[in-house]
C-alpha positions as CSV (number, residue, x, y, z in Angstrom):
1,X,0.0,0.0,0.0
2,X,3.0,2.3,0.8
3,X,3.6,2.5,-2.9
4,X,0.7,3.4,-4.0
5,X,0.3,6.1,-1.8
6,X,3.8,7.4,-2.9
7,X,3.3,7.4,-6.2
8,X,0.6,10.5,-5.9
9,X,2.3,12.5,-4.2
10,X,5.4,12.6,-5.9
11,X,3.5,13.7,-9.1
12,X,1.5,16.5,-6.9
13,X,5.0,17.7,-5.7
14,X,5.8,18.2,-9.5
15,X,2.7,19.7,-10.4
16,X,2.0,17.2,-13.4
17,X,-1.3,15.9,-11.3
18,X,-4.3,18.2,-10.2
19,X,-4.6,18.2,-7.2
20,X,-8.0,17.0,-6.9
21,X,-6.1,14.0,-8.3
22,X,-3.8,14.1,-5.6
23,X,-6.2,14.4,-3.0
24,X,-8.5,11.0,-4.8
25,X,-5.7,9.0,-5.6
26,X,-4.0,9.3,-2.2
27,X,-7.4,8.2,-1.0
28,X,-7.9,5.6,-3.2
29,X,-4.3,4.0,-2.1
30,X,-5.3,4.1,1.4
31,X,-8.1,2.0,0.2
32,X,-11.2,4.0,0.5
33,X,-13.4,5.5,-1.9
34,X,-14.8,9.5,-1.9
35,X,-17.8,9.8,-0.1
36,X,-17.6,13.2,1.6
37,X,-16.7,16.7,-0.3
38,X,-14.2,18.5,-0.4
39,X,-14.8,21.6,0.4
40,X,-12.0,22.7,2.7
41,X,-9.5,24.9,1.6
42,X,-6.2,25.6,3.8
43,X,-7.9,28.2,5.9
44,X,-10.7,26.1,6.6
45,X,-8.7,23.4,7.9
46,X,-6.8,25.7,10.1
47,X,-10.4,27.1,11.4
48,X,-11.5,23.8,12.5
49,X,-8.5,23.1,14.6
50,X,-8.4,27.1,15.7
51,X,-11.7,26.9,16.4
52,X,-11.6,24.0,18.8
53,X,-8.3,24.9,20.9
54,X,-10.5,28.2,21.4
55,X,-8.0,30.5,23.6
56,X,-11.2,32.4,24.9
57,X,-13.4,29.7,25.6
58,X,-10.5,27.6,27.6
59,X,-9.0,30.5,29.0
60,X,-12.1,32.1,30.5
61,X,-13.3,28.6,31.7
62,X,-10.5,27.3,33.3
63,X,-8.6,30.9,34.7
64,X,-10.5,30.1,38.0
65,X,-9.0,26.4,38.8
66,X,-5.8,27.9,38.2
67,X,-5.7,31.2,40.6
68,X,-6.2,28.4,43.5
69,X,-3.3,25.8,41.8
70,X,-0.2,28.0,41.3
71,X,-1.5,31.4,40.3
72,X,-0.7,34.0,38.3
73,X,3.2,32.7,37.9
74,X,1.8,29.1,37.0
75,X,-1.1,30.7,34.8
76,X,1.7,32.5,32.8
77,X,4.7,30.7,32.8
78,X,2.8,27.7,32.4
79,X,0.9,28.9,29.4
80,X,4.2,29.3,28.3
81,X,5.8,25.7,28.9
82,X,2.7,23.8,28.0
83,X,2.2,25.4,24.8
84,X,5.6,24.6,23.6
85,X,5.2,20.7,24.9
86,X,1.8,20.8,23.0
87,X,3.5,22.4,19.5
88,X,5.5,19.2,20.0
89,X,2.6,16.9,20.1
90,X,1.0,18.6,17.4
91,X,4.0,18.3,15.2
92,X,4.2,14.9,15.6
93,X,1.3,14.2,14.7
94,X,1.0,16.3,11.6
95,X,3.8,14.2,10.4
96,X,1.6,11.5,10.8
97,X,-1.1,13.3,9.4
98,X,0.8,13.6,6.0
99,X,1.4,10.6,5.4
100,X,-2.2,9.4,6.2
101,X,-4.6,12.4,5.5
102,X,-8.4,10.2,6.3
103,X,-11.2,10.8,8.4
104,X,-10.2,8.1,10.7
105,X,-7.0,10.2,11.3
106,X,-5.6,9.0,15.1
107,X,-7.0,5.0,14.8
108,X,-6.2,4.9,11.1
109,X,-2.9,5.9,11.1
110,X,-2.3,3.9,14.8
111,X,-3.5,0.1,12.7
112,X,-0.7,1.4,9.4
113,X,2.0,2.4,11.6
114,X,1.9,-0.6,14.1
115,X,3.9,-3.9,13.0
116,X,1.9,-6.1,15.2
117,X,-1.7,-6.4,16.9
118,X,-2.4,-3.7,14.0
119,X,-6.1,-4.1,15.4
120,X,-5.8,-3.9,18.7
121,X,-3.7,-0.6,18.0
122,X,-6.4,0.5,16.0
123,X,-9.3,-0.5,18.3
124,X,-8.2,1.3,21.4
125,X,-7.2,4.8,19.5
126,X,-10.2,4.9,18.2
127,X,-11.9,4.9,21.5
128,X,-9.7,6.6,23.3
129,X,-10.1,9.7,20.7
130,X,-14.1,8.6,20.7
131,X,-14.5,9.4,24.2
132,X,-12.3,12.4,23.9
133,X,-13.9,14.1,21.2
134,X,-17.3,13.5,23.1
135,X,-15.9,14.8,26.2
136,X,-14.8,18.0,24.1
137,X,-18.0,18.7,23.2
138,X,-19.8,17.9,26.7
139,X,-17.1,20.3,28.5
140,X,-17.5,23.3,25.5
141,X,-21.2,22.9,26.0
142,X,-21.2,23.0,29.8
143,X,-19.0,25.7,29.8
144,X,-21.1,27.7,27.8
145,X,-24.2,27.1,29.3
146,X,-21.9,28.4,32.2
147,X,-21.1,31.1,31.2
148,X,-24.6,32.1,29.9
149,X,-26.4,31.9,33.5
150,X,-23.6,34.2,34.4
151,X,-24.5,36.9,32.1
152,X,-28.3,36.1,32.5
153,X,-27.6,36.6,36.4
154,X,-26.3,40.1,35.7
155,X,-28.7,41.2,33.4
156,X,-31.7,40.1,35.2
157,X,-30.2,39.6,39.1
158,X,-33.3,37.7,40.7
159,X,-32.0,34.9,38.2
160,X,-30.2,32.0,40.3
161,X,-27.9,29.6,38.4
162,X,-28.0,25.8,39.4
163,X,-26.8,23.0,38.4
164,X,-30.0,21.5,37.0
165,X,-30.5,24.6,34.6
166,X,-26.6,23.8,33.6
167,X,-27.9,20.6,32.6
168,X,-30.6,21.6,30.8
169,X,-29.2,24.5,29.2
170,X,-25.9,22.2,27.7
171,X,-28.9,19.9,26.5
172,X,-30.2,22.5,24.5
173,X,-26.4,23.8,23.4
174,X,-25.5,20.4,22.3
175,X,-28.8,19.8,20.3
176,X,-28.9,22.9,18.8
177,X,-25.7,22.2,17.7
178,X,-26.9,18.7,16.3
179,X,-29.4,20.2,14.2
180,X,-26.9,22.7,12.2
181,X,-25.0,20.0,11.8
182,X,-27.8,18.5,10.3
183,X,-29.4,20.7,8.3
184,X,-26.9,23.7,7.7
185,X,-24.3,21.8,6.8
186,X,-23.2,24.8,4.3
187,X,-23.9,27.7,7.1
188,X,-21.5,25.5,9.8
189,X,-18.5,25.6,6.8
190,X,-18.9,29.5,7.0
191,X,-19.3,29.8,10.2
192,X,-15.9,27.5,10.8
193,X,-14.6,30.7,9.1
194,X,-16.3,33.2,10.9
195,X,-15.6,31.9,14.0
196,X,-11.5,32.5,13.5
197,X,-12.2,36.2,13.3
198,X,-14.8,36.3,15.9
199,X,-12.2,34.7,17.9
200,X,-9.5,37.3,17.0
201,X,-11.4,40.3,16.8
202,X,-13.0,39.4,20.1
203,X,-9.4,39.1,21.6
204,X,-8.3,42.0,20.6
205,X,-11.5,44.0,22.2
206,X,-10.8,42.0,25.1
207,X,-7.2,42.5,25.7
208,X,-7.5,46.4,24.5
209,X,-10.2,46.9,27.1
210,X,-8.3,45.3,30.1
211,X,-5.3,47.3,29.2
212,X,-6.9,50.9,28.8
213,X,-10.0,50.6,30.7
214,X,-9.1,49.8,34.4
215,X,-7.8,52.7,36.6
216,X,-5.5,49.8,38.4
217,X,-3.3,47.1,37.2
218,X,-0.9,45.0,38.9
219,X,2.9,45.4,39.5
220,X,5.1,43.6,36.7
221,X,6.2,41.4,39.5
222,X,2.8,40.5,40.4
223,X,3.4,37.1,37.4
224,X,6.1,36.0,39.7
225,X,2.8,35.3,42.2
226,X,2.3,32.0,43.5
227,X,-1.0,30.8,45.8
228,X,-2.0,27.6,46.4
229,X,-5.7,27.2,47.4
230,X,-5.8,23.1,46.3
231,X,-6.3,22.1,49.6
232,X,-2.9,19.9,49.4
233,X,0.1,20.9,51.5
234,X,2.4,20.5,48.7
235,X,2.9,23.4,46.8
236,X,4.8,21.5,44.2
237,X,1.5,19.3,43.4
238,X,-0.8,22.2,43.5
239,X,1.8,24.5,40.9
240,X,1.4,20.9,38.5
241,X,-2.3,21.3,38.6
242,X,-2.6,24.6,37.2
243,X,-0.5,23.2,34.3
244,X,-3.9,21.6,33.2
245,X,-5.3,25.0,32.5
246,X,-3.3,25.3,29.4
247,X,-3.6,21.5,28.9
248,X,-7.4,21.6,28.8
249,X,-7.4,25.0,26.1
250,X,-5.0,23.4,24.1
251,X,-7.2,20.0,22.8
252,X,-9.1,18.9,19.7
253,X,-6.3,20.2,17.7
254,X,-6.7,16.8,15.7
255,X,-10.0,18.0,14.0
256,X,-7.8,19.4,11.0
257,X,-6.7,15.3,10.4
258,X,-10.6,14.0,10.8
259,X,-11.5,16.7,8.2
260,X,-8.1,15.4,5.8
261,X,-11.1,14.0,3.6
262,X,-13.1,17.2,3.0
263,X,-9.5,19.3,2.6
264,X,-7.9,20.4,-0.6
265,X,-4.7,19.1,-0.8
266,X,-4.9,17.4,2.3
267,X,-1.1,16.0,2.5
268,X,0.2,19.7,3.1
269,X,-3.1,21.6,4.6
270,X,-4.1,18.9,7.3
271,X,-0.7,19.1,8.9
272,X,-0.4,22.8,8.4
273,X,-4.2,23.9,10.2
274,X,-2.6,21.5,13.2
275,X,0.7,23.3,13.4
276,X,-0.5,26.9,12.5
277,X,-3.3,26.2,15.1
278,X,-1.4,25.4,17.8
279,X,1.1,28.3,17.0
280,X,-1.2,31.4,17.1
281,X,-3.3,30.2,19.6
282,X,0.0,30.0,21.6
283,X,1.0,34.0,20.8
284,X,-3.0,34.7,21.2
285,X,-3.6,33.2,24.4
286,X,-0.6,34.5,26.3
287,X,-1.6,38.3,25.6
288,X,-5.2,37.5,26.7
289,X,-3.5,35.5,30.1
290,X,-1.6,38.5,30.7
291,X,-4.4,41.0,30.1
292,X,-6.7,39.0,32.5
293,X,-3.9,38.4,35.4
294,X,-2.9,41.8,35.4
295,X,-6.3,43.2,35.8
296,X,-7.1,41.4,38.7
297,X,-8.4,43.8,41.4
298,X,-8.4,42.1,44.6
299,X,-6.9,38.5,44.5
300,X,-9.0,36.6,46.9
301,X,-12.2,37.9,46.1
302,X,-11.7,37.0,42.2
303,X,-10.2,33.4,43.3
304,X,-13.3,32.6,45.5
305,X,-15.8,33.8,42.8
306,X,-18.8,31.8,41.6
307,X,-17.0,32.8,37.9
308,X,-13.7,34.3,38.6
309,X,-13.3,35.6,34.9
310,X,-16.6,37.4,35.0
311,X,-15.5,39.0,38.5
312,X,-11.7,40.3,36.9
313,X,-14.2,42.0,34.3
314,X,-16.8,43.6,36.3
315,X,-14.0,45.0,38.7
316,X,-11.5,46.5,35.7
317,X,-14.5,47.2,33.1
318,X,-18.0,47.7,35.1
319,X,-20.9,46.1,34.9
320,X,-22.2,47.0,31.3
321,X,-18.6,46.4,29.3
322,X,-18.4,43.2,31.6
323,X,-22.0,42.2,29.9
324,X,-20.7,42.9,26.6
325,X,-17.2,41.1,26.6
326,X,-19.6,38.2,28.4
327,X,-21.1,37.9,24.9
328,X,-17.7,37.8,22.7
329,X,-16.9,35.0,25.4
330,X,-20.0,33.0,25.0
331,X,-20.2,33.4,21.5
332,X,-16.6,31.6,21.1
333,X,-17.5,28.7,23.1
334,X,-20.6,28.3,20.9
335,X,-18.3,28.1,17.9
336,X,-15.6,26.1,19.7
337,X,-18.9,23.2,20.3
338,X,-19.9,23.4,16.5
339,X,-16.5,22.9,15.7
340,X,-15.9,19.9,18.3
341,X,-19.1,18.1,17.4
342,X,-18.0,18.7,13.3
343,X,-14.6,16.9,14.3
344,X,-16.3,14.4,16.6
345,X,-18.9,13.2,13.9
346,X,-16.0,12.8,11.3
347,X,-14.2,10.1,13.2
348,X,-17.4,8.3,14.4
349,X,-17.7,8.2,10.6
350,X,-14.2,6.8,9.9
351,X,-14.6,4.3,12.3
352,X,-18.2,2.7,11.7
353,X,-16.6,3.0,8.0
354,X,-14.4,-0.1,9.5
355,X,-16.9,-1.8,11.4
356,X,-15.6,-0.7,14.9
357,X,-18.5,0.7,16.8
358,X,-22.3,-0.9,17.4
359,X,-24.1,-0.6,14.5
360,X,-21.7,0.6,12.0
361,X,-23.5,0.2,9.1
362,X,-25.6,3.3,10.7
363,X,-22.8,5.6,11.6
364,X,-21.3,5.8,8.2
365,X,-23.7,6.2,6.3
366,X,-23.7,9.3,4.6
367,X,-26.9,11.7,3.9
368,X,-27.3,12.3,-0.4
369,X,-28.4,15.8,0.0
370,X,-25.9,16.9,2.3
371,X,-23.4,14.4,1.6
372,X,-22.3,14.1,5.5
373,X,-22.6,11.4,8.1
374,X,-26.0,12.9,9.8
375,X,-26.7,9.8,11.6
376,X,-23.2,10.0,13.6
377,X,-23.9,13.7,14.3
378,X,-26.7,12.3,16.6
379,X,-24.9,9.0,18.2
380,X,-22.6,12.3,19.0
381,X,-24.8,14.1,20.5
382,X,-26.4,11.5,22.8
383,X,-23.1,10.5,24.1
384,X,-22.2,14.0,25.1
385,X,-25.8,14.3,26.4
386,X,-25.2,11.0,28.5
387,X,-21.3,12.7,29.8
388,X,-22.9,15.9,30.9
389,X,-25.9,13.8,32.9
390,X,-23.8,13.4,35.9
391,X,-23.7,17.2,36.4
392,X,-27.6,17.1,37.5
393,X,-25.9,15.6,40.8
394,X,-22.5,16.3,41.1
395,X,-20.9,19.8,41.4
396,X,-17.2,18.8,40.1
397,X,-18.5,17.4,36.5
398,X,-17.1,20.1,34.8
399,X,-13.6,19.3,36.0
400,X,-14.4,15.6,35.8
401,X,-15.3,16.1,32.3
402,X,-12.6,18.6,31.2
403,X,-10.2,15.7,32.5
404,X,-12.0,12.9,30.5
405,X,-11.7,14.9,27.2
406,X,-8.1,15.7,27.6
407,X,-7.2,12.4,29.0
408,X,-9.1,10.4,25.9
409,X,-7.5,13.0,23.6
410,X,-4.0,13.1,24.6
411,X,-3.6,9.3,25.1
412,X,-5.0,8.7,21.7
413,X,-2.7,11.3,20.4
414,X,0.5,9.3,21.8
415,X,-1.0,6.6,20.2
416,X,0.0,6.9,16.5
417,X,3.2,9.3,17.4
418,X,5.1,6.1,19.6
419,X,4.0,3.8,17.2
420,X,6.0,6.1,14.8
421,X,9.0,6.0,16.7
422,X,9.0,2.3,17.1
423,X,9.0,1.6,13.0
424,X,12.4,4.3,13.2
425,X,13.3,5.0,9.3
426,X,11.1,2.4,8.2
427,X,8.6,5.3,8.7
428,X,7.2,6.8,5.1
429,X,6.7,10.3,5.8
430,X,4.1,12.6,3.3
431,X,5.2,15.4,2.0
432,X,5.1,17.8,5.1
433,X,7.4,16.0,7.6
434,X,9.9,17.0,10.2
435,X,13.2,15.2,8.8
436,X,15.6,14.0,11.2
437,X,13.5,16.3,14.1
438,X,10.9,13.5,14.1
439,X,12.0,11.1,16.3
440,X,13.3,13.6,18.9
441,X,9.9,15.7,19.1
442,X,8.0,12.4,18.6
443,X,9.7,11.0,22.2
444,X,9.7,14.6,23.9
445,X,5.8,14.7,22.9
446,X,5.1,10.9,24.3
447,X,6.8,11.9,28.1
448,X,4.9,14.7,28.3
449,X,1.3,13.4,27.4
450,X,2.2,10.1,29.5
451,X,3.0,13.5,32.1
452,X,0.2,15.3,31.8
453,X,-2.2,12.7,31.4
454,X,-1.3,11.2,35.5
455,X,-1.9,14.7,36.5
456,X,-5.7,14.6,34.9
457,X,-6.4,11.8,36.6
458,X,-5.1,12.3,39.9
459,X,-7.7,14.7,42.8
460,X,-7.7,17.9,41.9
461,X,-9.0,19.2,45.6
462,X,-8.9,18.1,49.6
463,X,-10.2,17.0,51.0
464,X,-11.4,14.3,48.8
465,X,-14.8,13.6,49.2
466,X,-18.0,12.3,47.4
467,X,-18.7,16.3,45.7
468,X,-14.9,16.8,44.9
469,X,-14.2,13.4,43.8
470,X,-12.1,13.5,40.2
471,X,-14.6,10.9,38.7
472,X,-12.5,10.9,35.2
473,X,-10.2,8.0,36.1
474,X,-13.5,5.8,36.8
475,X,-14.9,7.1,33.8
476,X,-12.3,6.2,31.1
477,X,-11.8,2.7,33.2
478,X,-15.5,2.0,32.2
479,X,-15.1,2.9,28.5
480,X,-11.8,0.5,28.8
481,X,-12.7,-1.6,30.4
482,X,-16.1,-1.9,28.0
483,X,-13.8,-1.8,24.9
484,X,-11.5,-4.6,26.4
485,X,-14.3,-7.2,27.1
486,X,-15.7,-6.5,23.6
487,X,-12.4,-6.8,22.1
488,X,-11.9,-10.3,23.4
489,X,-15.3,-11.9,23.1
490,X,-15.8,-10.8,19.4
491,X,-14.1,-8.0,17.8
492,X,-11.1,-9.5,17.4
493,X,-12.4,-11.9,15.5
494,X,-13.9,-9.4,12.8
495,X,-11.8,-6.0,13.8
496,X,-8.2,-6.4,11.9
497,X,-7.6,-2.8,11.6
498,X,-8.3,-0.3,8.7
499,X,-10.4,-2.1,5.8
500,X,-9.2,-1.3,2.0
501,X,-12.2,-1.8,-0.6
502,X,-10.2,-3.1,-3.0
503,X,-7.5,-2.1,-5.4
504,X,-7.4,1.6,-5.8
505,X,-8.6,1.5,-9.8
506,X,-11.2,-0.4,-8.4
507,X,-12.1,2.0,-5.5
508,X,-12.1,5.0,-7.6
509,X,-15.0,3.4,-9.6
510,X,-16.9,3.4,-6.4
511,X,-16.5,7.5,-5.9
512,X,-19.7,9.5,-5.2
513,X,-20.0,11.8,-7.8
């Protein structure tokens, strides 16, 4: 198969072939026939991703765990660190994403790359990014609906928040979101475009206001700040924590390789939205950290704030700007949940393509009239509906969620890139690769998943007790452990990895036209 995926993108390189040529051809060696469109250009790749990472959204929903686990020095300098471990995970993987641009993207590339147990490989990326992707839309939605009761509760104050109207309100989010992806397929590609320039536009009005608005900022020293409100005597363990503030802003980035099958020139443009993604997100999100630390008014009351974000805006801006950056805020985490559930519906296509989830003849199917999977956009949203459920009870399911979604993501992600370093120059890269940098940034981005991934899963508050409980290691045991048993009693038997339909002549007679 490795040949006949070269053999395509040598040509493209020279220009001889269109590159719609490209695009089928390489598709056709990988063994699969056109079903979705490709309507994608390079900018629309890099929107998806963009759109997803979401520096506002993860910024303004995470800023509070983080002003009680390190504080402002761990906010900043760990934004800084993290991002550069992350630009290391997502060059790895568009390496990988090069040299196997499908919708499957993470479990795809996992079965190639592995020499052995190529379905087992497969079978256990693909859920591991499953559950991810379905986290990533739960947390996005939750947040938002967050976020929304706290501007309601401004506008109109007799309004009281709870957690059963969080519920319901992230019901509505995520359903919502379902339908557009069901019947505005075209609106959601231009909004995946508008949403990069609400995102930067709305930065820049938020970053301008905090720095010319407030009568008071902080002292340049004030980043050098450390608090540690964990509840854990260790300061050490309570500075890691806040690390997963940049951790949790800095996911989904793999929705540029899910969408490799809708992208023009996929080779180049899939791995370029990941790496450009991660890039400016990086720059962006450091000038809004800064803009938001240094405008803090009065440390403990912001840190002990029902929405500390909300509270650093009322105090620098007043009440009515607060409202009105509320909305650029909102708005982004709206977007950033379109995007998530557009990602998360492309790889529950690629992998009912293969026969790996229940009922897979279902999930792949693809609508005529808009030519995209519209039954997995609802097995999407009912497993996000069924992640956020636990929130009716529990008052930690947001972190508990946040940590499922990173923890499914990143794990999957380390999938593919150690399976890379294990096949060593045997490894055919596409045409966007990282030379003799691959193996070095593959193993650096490995450590620090394996890293980050312990701290996820490990409490996040003491005392521990039934309401601060970090529930996220229980949950990806159950999806594990539900994957394991169903590995063993049957799929094993049928599951051998990525299908081909046939020789690639033949599969390109099989193209939806």
């Amino acid at each position: 198969m490795s040949e006949g995926i070269t053999a395509p993108r040598a040509r493209a390189r020279g220009g001889a072939v269109p590159i719609e040529l490209d695009d089928d051809a390489t598709l056709h060696a990988m063994g699969y026939p056109r079903k979705l469109t490709r309507r994608f250009q390079a900018f629309d790749n890099f929107a998806i991703s963009f759109t997803i990472i979401n520096i506002i959204s993860g910024i303004f929903s995470g800023i509070g765990f983080g002003l009680n686990a390190g504080g402002p020095s761990v906010l900043v300098f760990g934004w800084i660190g993290v991002s550069v471990m992350v630009l290391f995970v997502g060059a790895s993987m568009a390496e990988v994403a090069s040299a196997y641009p499908t919708s499957g993207a993470l479990y795809f590339s996992a079965g190639k790359l592995a020499k052995r147990h190529k379905g087992a490989w497969s079978w256990y990326t693909g859920w591991l990014n499953f559950v991810g992707q379905v986290g990533g839309t739960a947390a996005t939605g939750y947040a938002a609906a967050t976020f929304l009761q706290a501007f309601i509760a401004l506008q109109w104050p007799s309004y009281e928040p709870t957690p059963h109207r969080t519920v319901l309100i992230t019901g509505l989010i995520i359903v919502l979101q379902g339908l557009a992806n069901t019947y505005t397929v075209q609106l959601v590609a231009v909004l995946n475009r508008i949403s990069v320039w609400w995102l930067l536009i709305g930065l820049v009005v938020i970053v301008s206001a905090l720095i010319v608005m407030p009568e008071h900022h902080q002292s340049a020293s004030f980043v050098t700040h450390f608090v540690n409100n964990t509840g854990f005597t260790s300061g050490l363990y309570g500075g890691m924590l806040g690390l997963l503030v940049t951790s949790w802003t800095f996911t989904g980035f793999d929705g540029s390789f899910h969408m490799s099958e809708e992208t023009v020139r996929a080779t180049v443009n899939a791995p370029r939205g990941i790496t450009r993604a991660i890039g400016f997100s990086a720059i962006a999100g450091l000038l809004l950290m800064l803009a938001l630390v240094y405008s803090i008014r009065d440390y403990d009351r912001v840190a002990s704030a029902d929405a500390p974000p909300v509270q650093i805006l009322i105090d620098g801006l007043g009440l009515g700007t607060a409202k009105a950056l509320l909305l650029i805020v909102i708005g982004a985490m709206l977007f950033c949940g379109l995007a998530n559930l557009t990602s998360n519906t492309r790889q529950i296509f690629a992998f009912s393509r293969d026969g790996a989830m229940p009922g897979s003849r279902w999930w792949h199917s693809v609508s005529p009239r808009t030519r995209t999977p519209v039954k997995a956009v609802w097995l999407a949203v009912a497993c996000s509906l069924a992640l956020v459920l636990p929130g009716w009870w529990s008052h930690t399911a947001f972190t508990a969620i946040v940590s499922v979604n990173v923890v499914g993501l990143f794990l999957a992600y380390a999938v593919p890139i150690l399976l890379r370093l294990r096949l060593g120059d045997e490894f055919q890269p596409g045409p966007w690769h990282l030379g003799r940098w691959g193996r070095p940034v593959g193993a650096v981005a490995v450590v620090w998943i394996l890293l980050s991934s312990v701290l996820f899963m490990l409490p996040h508050a003491s005392p521990i007790t039934a309401h601060s409980f970090n529930y996220a290691p229980i949950a990806l045991a159950v999806v594990l452990a539900v994957a394991t048993v169903w590995w063993f009693t049957s799929a094993r038997r049928r599951f051998q990895g990525p299908v081909s339909y046939g020789r690639p002549d033949e599969i390109a007679a099989m193209d939806l036209v």
